[in-house]
C-alpha positions as CSV (number, residue, x, y, z in Angstrom):
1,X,0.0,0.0,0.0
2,X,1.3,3.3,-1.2
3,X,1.1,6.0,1.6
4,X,-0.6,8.5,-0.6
5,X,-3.7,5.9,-1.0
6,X,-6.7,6.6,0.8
7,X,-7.2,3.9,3.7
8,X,-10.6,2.8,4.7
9,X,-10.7,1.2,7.9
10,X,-10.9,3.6,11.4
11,X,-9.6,6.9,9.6
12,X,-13.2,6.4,7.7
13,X,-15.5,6.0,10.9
14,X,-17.4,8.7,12.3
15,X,-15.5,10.5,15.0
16,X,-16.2,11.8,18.8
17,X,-17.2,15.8,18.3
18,X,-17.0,17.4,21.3
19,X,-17.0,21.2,22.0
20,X,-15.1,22.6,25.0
21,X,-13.3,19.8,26.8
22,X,-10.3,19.8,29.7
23,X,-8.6,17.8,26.9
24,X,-9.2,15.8,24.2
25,X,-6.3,13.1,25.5
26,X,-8.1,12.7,28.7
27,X,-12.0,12.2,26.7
28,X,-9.9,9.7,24.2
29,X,-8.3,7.9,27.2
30,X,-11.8,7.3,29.1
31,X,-13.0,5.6,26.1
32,X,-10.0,3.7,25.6
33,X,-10.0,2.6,28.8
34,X,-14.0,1.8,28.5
35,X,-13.1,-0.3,25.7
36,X,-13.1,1.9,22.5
37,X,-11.8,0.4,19.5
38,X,-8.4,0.9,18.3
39,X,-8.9,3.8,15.7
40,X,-11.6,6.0,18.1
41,X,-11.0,10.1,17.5
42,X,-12.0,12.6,19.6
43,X,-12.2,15.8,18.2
44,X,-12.8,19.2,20.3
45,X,-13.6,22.8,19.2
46,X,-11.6,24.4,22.2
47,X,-9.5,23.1,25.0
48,X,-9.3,24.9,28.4
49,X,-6.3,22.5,29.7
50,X,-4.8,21.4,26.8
51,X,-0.8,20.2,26.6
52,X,2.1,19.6,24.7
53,X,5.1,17.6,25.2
54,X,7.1,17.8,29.0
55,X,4.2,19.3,30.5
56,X,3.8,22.8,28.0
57,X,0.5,24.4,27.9
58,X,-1.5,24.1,24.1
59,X,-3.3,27.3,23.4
60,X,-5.9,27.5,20.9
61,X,-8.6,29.8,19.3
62,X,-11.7,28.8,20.0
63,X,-12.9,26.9,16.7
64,X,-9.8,27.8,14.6
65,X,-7.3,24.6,15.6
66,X,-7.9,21.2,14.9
67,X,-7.8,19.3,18.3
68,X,-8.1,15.3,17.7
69,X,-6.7,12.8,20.0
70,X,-7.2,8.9,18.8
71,X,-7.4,5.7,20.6
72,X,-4.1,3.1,19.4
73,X,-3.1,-0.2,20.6
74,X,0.0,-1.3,18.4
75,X,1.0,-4.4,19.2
76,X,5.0,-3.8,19.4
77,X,7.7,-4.3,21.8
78,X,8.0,-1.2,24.1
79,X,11.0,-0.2,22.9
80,X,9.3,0.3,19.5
81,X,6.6,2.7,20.8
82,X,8.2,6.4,21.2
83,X,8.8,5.8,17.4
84,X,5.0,7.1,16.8
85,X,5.4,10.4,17.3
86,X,8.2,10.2,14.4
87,X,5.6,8.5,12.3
88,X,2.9,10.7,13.2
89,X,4.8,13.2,12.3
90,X,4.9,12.4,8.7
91,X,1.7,11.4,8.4
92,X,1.0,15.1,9.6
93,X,3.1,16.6,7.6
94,X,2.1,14.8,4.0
95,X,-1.5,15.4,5.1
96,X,-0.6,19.4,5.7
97,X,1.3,19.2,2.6
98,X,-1.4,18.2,0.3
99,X,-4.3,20.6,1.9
100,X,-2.5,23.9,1.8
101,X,0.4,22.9,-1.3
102,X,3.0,24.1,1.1
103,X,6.2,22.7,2.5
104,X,5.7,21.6,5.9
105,X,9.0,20.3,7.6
106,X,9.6,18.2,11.0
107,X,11.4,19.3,14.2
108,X,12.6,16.4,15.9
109,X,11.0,15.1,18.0
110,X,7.0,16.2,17.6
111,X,6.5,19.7,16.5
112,X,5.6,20.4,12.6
113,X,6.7,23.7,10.7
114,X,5.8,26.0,8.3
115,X,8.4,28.8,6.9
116,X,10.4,27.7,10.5
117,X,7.6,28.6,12.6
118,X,5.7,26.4,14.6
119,X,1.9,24.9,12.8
120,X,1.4,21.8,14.7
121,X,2.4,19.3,17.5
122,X,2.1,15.7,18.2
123,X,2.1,14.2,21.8
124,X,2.0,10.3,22.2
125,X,0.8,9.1,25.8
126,X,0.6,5.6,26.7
127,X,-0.5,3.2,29.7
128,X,-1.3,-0.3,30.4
129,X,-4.5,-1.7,28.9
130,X,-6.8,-3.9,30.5
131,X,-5.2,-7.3,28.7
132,X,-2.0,-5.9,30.1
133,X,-1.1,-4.7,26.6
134,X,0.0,-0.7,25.8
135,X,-2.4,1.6,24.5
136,X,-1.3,4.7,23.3
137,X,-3.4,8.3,23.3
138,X,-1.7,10.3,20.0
139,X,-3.0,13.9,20.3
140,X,-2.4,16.2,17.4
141,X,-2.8,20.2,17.7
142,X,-3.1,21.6,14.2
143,X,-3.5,25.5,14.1
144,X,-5.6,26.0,11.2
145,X,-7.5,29.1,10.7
146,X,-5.8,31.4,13.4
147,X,-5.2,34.7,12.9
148,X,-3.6,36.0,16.0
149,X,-1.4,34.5,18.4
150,X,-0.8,35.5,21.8
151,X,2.8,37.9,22.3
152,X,5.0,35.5,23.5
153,X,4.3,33.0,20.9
154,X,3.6,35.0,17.9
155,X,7.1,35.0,16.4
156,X,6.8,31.0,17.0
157,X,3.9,30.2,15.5
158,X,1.8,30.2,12.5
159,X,-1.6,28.8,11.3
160,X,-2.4,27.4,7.7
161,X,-4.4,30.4,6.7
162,X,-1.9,32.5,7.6
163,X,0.4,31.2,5.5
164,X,-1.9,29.9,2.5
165,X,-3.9,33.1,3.0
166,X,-7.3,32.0,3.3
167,X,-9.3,29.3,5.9
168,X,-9.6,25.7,5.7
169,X,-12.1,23.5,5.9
170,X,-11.1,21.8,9.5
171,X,-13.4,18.6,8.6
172,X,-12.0,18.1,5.4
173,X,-8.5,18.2,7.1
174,X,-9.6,15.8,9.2
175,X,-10.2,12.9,7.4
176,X,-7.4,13.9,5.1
177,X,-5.0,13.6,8.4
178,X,-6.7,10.5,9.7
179,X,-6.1,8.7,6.5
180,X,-3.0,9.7,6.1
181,X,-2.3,8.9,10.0
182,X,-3.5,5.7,9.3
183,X,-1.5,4.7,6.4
184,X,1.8,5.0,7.8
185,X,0.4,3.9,11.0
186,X,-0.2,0.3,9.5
187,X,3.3,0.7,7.3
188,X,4.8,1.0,10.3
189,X,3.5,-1.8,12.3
190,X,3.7,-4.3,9.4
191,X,7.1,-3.1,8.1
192,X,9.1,-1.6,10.2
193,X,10.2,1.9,11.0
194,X,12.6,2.1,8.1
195,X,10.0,3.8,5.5
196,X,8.9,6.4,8.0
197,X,12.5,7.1,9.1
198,X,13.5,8.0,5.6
199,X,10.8,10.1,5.3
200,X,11.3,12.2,8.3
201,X,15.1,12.8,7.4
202,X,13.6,14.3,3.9
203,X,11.7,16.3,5.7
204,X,13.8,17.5,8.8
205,X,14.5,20.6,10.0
206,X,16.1,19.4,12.2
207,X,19.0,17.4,10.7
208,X,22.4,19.5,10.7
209,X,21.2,22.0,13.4
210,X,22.4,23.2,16.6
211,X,20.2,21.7,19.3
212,X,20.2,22.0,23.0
213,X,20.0,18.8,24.5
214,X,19.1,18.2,28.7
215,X,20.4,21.1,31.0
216,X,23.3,23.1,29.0
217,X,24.4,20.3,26.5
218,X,24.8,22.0,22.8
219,X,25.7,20.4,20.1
220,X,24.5,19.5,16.4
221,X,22.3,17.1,15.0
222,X,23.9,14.2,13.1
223,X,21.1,11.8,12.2
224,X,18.0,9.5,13.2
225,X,19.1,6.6,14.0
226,X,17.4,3.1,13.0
227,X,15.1,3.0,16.5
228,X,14.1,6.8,16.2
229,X,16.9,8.7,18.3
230,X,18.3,11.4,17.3
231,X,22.0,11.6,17.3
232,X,23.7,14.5,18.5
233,X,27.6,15.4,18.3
234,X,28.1,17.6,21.4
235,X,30.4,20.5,21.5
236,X,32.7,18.4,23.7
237,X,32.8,16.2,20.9
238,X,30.7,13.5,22.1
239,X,28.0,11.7,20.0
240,X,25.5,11.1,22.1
241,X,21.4,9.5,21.7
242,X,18.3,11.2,22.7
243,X,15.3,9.7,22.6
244,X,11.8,10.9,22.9
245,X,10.0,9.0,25.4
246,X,6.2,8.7,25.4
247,X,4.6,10.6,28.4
248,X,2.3,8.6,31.1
């Protein structure tokens, strides 16, 4: 299966619409803890807690930002599993790509960019299922039709009407992400995370830039290695791995 092909399997069901919510990880992960089939979306119009990777606030407009959050349950070792963000990413990014024509790049390890400014985020939670096997809660933030940002983030981020210059149609985008999500999701359970790390090299902005890496550790990024870390040559002149664990 190419990755471009449409996929119709969860990213076709109907999804969970929801207006204002805490946060669309904590709705998805009551259902998948009720039992909700792999594949479940819940999709919000605002969040008034929502969150980002290491415990950062997500701010949205009101109705502007696509908020979705869907139920997984790959079954892979638990080494393999912080590898999904990467392969969200992608998935993201081709999906962004082909709604607004523009080039959307990847900053390791879950934030997606337009023109080097920040348009979308990933954040991959797992815990223990009720057969004792993981389940993971993938939330993806997708500012769509803002206009404004607040101060302290407005030379940071950006919103697909901004840059395209006109508004999107956030349910079309939807489905468009979800199949795209999909796809890659079941490449990268059946073959490997090989296809998905080739693509997110192409797409990096990340590759061959200075990164800051734990408390006051600089250095540049080398490469993604073959299990998803990124590998940094510190200014002491140490190559060192960082990977991107999933949160709780």
């Amino acid at each position: 299966m190419r990755t471009g092909e449409a996929v119709h399997g969860w990213a076709s069901r109907p999804v969970v619409s929801l207006g204002e919510v805490g946060s669309t990880q904590t709705e998805a992960r009551r259902l998948a803890e009720a039992g909700a089939p792999e594949g479940t979306a819940v999709v919000a119009e605002h969040q008034t807690q929502g969150r980002g990777r290491l415990g950062r606030r997500w701010i949205d407009e009101p109705g502007a930002a696509l908020l979705v959050s869907i139920v997984l349950r790959p079954t892979l070792d638990a080494p393999r599993l912080p590898q999904l963000s990467l392969v969200a990413g992608v998935a993201v990014a081709e999906a962004l790509a082909e709604a607004s024509g523009l080039r959307v790049t990847l900053s390791w390890p879950n934030d997606l960019l337009l023109r080097g400014r920040k348009v979308a985020g990933i954040l991959a939670e797992s815990f223990a299922g009720r057969d004792a096997g993981a389940s993971v809660i993938l939330g993806i933030g997708i500012n769509v039709n803002q206009e404004r940002f607040p101060e302290d983030l407005a030379a940071r981020a950006t919103s697909l009407a901004f840059e395209a210059r006109h508004p999107f149609d956030r349910e079309q985008l939807l489905r468009t992400v979800l199949n795209r999500l999909e796809a890659w999701y079941r490449r990268w359970v059946g073959e490997g995370f090989e296809p998905a790390r080739e693509a997110w090299r192409r797409g990096s902005a990340t590759l061959g830039q200075r990164v800051t890496i734990g408390e006051g550790v600089n250095g540049t990024a080398l490469d993604l290695a073959e299990d998803g870390a990124l590998l940094v040559r510190t200014d002491a002149g140490a190559l060192v791995r960082r990977i991107a664990a999933l949160g709780p």
